[in-house]
N, CA, C and O atoms as a Tinker XYZ file with bonds, in Angstrom:
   472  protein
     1  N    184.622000   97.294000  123.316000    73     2
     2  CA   183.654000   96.439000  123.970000    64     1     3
     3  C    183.608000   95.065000  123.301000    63     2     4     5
     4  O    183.955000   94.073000  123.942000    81     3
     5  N    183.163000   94.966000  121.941000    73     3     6
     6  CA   183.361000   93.871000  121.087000    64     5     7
     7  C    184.575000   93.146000  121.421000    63     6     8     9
     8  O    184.181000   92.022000  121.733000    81     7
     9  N    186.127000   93.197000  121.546000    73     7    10
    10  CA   186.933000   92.640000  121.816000    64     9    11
    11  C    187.280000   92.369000  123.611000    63    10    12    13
    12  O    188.255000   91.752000  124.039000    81    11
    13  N    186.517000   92.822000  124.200000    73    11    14
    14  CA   186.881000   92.399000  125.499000    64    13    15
    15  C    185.406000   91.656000  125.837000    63    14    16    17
    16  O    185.645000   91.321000  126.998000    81    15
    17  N    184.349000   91.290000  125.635000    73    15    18
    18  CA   183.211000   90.848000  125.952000    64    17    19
    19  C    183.571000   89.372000  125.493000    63    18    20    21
    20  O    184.504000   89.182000  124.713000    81    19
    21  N    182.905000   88.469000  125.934000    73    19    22
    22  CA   183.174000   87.035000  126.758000    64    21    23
    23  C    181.896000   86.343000  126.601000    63    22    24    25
    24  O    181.436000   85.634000  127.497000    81    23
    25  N    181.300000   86.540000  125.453000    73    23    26
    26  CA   179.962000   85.645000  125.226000    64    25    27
    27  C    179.417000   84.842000  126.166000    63    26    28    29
    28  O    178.305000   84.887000  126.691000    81    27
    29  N    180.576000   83.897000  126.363000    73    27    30
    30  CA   180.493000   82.317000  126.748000    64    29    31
    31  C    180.344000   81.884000  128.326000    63    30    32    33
    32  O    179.811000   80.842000  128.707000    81    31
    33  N    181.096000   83.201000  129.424000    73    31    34
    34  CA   180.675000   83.648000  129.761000    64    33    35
    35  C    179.364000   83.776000  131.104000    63    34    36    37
    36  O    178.656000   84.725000  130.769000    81    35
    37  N    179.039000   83.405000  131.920000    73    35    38
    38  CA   178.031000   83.746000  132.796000    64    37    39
    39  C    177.940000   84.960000  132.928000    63    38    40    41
    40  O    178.887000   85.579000  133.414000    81    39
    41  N    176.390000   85.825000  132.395000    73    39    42
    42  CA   175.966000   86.928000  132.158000    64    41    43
    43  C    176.255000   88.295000  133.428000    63    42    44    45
    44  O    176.723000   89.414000  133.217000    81    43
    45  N    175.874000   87.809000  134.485000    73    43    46
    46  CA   176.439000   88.718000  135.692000    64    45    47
    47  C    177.940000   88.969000  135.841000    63    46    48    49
    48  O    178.539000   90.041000  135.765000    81    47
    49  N    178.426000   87.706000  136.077000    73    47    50
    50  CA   180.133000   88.078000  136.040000    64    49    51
    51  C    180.526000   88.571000  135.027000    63    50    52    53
    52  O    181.634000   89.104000  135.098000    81    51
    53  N    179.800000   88.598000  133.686000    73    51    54
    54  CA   180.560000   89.330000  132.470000    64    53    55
    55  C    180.230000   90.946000  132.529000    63    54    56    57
    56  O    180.907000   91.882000  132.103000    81    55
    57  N    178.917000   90.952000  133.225000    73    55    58
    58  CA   178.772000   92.308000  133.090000    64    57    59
    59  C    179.173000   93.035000  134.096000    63    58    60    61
    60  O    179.387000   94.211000  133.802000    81    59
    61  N    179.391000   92.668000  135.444000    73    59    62
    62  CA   180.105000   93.066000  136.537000    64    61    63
    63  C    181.700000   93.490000  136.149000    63    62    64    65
    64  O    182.122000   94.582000  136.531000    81    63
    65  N    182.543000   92.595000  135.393000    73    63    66
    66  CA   183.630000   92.700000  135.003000    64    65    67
    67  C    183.900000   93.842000  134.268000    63    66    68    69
    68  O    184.697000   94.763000  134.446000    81    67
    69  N    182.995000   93.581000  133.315000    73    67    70
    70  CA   182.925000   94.598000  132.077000    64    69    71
    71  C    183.177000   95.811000  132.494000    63    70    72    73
    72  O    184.143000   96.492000  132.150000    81    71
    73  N    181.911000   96.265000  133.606000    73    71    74
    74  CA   181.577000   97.593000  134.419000    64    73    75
    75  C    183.025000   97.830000  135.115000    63    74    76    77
    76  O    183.730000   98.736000  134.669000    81    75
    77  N    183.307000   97.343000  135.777000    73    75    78
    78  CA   184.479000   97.737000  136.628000    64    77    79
    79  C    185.822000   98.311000  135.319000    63    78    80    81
    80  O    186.461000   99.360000  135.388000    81    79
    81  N    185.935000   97.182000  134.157000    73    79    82
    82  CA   186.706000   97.641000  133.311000    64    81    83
    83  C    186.803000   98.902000  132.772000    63    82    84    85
    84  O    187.794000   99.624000  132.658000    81    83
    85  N    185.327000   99.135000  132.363000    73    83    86
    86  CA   185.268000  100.496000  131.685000    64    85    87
    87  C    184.484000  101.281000  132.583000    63    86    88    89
    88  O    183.636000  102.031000  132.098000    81    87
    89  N    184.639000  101.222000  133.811000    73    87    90
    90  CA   184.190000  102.397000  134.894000    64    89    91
    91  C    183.394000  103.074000  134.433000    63    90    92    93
    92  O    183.455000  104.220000  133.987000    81    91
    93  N    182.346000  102.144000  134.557000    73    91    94
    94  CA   180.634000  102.624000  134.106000    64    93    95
    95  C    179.599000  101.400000  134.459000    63    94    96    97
    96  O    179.825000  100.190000  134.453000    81    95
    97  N    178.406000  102.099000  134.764000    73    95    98
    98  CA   177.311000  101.584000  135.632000    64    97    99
    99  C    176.778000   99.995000  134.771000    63    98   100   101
   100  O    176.693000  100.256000  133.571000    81    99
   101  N    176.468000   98.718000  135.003000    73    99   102
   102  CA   175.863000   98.025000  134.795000    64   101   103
   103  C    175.247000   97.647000  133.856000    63   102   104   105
   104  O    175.223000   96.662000  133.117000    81   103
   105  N    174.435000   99.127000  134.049000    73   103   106
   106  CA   173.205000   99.039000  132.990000    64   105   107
   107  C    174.072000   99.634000  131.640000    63   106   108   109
   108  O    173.703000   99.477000  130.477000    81   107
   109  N    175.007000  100.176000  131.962000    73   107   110
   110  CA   175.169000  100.768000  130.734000    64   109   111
   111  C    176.047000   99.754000  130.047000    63   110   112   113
   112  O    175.851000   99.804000  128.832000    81   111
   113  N    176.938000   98.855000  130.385000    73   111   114
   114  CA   177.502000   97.819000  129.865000    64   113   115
   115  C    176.261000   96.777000  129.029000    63   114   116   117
   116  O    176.416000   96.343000  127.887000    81   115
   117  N    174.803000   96.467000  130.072000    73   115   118
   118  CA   174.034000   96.163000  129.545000    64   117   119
   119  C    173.868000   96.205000  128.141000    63   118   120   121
   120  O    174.075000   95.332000  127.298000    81   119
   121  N    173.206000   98.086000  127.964000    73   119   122
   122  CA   172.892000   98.551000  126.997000    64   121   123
   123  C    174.365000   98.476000  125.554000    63   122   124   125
   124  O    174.087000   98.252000  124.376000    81   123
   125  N    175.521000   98.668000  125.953000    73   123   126
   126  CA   176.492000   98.094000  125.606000    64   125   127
   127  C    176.567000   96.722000  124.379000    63   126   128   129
   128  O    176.893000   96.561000  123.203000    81   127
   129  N    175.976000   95.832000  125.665000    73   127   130
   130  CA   175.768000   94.046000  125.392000    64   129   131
   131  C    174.913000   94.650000  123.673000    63   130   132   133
   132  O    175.384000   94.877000  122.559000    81   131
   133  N    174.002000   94.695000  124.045000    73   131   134
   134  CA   173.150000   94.948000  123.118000    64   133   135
   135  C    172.796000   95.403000  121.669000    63   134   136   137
   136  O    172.029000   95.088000  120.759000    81   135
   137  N    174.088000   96.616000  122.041000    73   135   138
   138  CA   174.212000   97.220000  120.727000    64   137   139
   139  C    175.257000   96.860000  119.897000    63   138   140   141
   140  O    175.293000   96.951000  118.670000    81   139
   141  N    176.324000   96.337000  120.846000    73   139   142
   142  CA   177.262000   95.033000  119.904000    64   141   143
   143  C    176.411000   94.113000  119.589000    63   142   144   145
   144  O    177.072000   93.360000  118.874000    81   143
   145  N    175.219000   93.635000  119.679000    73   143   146
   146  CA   174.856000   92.118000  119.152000    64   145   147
   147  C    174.967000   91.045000  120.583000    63   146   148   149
   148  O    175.067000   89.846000  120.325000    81   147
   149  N    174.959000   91.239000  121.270000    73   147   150
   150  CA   175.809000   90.517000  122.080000    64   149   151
   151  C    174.411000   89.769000  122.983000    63   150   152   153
   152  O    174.599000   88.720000  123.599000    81   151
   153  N    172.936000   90.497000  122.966000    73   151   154
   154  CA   171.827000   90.315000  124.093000    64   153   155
   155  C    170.887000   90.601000  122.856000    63   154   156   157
   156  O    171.158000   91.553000  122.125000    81   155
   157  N    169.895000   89.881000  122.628000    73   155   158
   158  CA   168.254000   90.656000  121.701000    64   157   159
   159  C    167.780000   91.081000  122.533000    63   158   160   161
   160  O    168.123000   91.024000  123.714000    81   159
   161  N    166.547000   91.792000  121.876000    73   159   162
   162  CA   166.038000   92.704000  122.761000    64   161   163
   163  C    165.093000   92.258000  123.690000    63   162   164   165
   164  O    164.561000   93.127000  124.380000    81   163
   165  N    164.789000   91.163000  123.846000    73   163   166
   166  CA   163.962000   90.430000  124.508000    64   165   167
   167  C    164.725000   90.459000  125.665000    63   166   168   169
   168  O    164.397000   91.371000  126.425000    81   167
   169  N    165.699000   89.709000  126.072000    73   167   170
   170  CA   167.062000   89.285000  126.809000    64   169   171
   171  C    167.224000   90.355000  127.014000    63   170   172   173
   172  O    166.554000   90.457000  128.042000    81   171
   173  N    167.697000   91.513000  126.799000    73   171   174
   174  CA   168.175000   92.782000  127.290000    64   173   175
   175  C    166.998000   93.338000  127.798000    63   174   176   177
   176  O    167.540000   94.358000  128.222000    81   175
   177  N    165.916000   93.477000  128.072000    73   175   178
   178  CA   164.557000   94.194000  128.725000    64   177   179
   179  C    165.104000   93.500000  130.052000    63   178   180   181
   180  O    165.871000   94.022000  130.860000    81   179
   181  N    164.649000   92.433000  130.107000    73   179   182
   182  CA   164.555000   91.467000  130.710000    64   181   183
   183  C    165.334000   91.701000  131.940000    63   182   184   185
   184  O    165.002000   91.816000  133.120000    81   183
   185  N    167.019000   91.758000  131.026000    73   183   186
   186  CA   168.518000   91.530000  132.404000    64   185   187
   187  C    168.134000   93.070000  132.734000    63   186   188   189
   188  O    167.974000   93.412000  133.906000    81   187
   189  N    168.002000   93.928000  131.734000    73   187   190
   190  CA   168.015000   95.739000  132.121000    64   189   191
   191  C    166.759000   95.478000  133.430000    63   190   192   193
   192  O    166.801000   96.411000  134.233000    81   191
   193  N    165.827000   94.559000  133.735000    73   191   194
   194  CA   164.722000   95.101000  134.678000    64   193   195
   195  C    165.076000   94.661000  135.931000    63   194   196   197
   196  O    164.805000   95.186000  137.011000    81   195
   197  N    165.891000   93.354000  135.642000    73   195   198
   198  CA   166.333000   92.297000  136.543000    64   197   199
   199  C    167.575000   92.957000  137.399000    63   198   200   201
   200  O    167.894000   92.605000  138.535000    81   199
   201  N    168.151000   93.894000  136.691000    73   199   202
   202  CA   169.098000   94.751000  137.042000    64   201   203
   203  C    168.838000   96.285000  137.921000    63   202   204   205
   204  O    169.361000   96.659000  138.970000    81   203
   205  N    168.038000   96.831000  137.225000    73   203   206
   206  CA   167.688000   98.085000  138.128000    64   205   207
   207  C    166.894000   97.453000  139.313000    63   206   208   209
   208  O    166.404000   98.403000  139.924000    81   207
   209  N    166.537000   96.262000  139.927000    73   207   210
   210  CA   165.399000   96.168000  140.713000    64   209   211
   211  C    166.843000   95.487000  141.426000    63   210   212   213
   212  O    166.939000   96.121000  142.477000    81   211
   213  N    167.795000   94.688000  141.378000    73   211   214
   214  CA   168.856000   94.934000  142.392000    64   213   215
   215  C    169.818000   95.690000  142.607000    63   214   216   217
   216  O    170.647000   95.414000  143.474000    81   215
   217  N    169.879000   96.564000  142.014000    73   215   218
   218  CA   170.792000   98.059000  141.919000    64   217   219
   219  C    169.561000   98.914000  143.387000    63   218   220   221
   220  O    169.919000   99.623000  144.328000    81   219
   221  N    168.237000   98.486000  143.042000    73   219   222
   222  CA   167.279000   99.387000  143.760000    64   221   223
   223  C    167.798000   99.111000  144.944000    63   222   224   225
   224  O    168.363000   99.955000  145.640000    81   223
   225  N    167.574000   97.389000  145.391000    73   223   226
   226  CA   167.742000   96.716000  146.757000    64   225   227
   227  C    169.310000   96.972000  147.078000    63   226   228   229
   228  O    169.660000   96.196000  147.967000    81   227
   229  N    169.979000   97.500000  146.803000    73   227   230
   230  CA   171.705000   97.742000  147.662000    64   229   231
   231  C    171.184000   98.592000  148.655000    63   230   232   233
   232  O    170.253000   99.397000  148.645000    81   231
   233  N    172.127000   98.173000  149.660000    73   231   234
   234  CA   171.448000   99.667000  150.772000    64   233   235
   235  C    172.232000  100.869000  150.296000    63   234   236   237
   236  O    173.083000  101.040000  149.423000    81   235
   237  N    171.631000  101.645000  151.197000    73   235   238
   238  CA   171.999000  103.221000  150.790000    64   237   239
   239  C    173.333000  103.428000  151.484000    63   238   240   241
   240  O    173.519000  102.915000  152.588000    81   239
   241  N    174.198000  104.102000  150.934000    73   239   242
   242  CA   175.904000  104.318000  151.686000    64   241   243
   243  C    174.861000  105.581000  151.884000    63   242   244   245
   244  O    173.863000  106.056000  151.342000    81   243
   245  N    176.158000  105.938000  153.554000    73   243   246
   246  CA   175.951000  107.378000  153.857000    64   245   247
   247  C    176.221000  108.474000  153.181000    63   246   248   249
   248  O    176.093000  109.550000  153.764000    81   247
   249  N    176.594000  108.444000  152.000000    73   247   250
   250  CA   177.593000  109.614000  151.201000    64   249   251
   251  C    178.861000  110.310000  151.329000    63   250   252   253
   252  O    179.307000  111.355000  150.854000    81   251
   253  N    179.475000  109.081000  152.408000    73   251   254
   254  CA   181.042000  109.289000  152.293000    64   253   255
   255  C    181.187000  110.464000  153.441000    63   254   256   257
   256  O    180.211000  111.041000  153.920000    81   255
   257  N    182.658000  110.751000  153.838000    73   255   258
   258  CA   182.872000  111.406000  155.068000    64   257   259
   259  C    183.636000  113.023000  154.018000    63   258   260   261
   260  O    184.473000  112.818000  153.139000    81   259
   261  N    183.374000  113.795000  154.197000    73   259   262
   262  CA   183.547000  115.012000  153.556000    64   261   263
   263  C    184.878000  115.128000  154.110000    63   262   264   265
   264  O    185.647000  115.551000  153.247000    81   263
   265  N    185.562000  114.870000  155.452000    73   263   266
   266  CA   186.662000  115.618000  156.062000    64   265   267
   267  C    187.927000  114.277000  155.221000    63   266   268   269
   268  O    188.927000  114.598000  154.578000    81   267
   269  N    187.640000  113.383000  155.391000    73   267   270
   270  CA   188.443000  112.514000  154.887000    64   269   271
   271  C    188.717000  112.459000  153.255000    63   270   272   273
   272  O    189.830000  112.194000  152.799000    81   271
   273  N    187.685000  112.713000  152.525000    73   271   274
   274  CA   187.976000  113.049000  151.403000    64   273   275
   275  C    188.298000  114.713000  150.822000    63   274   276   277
   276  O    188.201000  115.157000  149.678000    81   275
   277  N    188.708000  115.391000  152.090000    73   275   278
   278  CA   189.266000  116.430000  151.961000    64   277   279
   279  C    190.531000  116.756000  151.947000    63   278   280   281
   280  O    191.254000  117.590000  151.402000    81   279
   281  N    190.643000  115.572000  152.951000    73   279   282
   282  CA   192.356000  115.789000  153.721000    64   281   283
   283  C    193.204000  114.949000  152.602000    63   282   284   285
   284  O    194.417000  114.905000  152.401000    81   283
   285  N    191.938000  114.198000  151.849000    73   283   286
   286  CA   192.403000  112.845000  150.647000    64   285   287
   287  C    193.194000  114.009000  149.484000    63   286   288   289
   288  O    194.409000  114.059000  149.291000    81   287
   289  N    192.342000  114.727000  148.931000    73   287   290
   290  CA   192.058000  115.639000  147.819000    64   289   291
   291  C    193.217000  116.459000  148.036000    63   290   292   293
   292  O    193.979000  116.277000  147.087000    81   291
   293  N    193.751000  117.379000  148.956000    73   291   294
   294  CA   194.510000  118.372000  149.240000    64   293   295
   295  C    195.906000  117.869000  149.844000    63   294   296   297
   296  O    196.869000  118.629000  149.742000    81   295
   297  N    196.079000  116.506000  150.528000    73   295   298
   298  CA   196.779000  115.965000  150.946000    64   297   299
   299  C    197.224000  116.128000  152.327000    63   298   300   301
   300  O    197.778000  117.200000  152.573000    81   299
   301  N    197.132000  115.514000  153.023000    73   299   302
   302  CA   197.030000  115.659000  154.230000    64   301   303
   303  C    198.212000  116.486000  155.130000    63   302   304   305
   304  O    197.977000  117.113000  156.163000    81   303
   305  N    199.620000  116.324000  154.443000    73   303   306
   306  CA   200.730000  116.845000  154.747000    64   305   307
   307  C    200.697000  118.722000  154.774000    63   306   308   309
   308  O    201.245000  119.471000  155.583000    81   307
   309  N    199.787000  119.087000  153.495000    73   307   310
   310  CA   199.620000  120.476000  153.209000    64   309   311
   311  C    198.288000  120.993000  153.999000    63   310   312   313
   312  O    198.154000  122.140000  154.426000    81   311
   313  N    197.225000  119.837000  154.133000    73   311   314
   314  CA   195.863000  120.494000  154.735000    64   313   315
   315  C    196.515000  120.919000  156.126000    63   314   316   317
   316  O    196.162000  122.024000  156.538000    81   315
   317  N    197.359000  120.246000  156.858000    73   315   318
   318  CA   197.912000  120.618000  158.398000    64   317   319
   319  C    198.786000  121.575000  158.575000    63   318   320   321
   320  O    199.062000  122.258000  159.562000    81   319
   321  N    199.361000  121.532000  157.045000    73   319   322
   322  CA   200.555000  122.928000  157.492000    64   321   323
   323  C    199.840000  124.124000  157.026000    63   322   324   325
   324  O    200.196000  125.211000  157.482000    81   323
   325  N    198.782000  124.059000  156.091000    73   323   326
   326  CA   198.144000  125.217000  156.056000    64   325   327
   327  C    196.890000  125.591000  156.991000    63   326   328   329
   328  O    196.398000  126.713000  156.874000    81   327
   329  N    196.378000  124.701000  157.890000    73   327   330
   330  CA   196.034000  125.045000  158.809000    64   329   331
   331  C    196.498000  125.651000  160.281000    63   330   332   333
   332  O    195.918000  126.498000  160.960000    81   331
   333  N    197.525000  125.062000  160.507000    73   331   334
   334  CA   198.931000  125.515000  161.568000    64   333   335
   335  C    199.226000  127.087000  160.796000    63   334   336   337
   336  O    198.735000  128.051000  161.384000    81   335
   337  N    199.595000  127.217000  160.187000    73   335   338
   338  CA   199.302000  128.437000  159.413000    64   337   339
   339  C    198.578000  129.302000  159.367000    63   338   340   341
   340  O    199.070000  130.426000  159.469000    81   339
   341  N    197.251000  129.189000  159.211000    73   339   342
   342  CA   196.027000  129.842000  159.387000    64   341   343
   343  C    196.019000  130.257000  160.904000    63   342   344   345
   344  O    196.008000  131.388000  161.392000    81   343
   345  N    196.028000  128.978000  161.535000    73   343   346
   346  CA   195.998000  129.330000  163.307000    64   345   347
   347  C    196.612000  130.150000  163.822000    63   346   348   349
   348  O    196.228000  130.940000  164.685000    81   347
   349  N    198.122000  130.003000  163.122000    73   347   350
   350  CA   199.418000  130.914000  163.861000    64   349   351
   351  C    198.945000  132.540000  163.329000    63   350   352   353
   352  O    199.501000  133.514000  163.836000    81   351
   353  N    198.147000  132.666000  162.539000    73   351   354
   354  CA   198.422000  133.667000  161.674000    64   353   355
   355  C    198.865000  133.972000  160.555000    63   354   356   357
   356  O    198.325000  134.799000  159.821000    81   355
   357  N    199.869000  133.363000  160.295000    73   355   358
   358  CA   200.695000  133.546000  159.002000    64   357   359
   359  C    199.754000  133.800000  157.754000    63   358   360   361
   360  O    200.044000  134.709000  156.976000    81   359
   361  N    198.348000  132.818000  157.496000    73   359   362
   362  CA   197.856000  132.790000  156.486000    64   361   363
   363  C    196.431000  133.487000  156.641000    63   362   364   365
   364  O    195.888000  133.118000  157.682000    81   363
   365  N    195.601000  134.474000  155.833000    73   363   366
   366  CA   194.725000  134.748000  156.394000    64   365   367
   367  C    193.674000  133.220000  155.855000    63   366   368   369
   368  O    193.938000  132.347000  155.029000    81   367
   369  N    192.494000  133.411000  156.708000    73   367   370
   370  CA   191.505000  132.553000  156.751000    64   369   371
   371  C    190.590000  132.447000  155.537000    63   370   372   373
   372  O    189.973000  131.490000  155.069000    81   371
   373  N    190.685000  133.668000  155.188000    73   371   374
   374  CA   189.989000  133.715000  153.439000    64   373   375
   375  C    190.782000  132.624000  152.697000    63   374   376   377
   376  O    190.351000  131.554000  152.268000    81   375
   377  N    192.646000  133.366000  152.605000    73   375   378
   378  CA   192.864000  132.228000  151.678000    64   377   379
   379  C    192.756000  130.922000  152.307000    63   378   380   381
   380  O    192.782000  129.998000  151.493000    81   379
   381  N    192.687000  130.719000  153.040000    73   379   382
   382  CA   192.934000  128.881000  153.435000    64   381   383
   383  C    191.599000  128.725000  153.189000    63   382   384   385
   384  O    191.462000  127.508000  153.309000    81   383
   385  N    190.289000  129.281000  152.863000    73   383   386
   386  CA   189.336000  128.472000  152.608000    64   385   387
   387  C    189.310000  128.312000  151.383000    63   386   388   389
   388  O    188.600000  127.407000  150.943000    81   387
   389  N    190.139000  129.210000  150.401000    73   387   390
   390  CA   189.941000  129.015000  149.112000    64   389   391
   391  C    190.409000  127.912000  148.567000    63   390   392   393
   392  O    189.856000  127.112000  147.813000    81   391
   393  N    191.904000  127.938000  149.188000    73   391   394
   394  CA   192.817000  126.787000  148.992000    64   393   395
   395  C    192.103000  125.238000  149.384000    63   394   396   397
   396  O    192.239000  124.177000  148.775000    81   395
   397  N    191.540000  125.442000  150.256000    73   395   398
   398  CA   190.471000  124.010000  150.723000    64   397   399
   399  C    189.689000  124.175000  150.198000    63   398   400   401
   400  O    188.972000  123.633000  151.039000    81   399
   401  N    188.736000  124.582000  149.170000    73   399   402
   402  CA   187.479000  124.680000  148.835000    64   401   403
   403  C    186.617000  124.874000  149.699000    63   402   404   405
   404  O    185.606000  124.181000  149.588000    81   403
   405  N    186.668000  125.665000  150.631000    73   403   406
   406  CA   185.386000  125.386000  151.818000    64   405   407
   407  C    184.981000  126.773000  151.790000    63   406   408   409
   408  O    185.524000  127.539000  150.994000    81   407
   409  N    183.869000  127.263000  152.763000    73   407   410
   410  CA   183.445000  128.401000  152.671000    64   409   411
   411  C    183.150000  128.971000  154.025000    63   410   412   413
   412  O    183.197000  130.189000  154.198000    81   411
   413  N    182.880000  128.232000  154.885000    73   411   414
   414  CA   182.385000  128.279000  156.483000    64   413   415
   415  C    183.012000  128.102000  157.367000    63   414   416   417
   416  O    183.578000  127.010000  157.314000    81   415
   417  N    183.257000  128.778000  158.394000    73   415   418
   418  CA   184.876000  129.100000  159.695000    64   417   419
   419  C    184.295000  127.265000  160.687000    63   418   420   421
   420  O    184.838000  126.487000  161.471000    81   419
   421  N    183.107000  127.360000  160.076000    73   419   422
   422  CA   182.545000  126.024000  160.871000    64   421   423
   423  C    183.276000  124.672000  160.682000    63   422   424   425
   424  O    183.832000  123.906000  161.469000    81   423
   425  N    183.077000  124.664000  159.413000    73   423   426
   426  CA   183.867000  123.598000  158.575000    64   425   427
   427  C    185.448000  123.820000  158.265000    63   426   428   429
   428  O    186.204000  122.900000  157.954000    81   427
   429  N    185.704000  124.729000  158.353000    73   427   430
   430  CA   187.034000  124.636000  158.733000    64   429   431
   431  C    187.630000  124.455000  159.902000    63   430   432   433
   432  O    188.813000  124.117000  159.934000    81   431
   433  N    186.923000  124.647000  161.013000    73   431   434
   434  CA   187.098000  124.044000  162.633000    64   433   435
   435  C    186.985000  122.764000  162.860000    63   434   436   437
   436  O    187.631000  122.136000  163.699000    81   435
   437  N    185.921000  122.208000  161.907000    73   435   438
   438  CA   185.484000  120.991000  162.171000    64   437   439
   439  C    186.764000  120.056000  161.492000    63   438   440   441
   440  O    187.342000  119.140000  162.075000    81   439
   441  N    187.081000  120.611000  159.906000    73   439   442
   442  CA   188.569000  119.675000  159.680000    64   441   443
   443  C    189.150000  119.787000  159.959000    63   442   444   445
   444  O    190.003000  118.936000  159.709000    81   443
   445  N    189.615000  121.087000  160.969000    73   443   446
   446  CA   191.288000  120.983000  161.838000    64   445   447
   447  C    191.233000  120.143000  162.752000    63   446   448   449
   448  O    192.219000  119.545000  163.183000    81   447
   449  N    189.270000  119.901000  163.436000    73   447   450
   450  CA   189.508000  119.031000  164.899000    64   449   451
   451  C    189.299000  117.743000  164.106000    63   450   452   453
   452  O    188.685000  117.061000  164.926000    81   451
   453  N    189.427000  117.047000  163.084000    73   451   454
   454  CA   189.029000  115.500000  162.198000    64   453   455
   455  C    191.087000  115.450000  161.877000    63   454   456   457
   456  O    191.571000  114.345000  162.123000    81   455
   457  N    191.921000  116.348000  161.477000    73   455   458
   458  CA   193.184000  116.400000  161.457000    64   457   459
   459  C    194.357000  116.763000  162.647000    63   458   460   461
   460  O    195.546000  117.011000  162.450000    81   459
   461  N    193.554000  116.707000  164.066000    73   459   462
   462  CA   193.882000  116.889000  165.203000    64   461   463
   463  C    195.259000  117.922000  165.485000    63   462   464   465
   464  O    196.219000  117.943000  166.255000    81   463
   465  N    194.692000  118.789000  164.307000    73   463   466
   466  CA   195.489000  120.392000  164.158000    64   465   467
   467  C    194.869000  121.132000  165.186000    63   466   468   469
   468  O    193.647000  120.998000  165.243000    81   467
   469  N    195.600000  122.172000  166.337000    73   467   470
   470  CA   194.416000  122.956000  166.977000    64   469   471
   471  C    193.966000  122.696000  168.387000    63   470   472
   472  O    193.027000  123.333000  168.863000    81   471
């Protein structure tokens, strides 16, 4: 942290940067700033309040599409042939849910019709 931090610097872009660098939240680069020397504690209350109160105001994401980060995870080439599989028979339906992580004949209908298997 000490060797990649940028004093000099405008405080948002350093800590935005920072965060993305070491793939971690804001605040924690913040808290970071701080314990290198880098913010007193006055200055660090301050950006830490100034910070969670626009972290608050982002809107809310929907929580991402489950079928797409399924077909992401397992790869899309294998989620179709092991579903074509499943369909034909070849594979029973237990294992293909194991192999997908899923648990419900629902959700497994629902990603064959999102992979236009079926």
């Amino acid at each position: 942290m000490k060797e990649e931090y940028a004093p000099r610097a405008k405080l948002q872009d350093e800590v935005d940067r920072l965060a993305r660098r070491f793939k971690v939240s804001t605040l924690v680069i913040l808290r970071r700033m701080h314990d290198a020397g880098g913010l007193d504690s006055e200055r660090f209350r301050a950006e830490y309040v100034r910070e969670v109160a626009r972290l608050q105001a982002l809107p809310k994401g929907s929580g991402g599409n489950f079928h797409l980060t399924l077909a992401t995870r397992t790869s899309k080439r294998f989620a179709r042939a092991l579903l074509v599989s499943t369909l034909e028979g070849q594979t029973l339906h237990r294992d293909a849910f194991r192999l997908l992580g899923i648990s419900k004949h629902a959700t497994f209908e629902e990603f064959a019709r999102s992979l236009e298997v079926g």
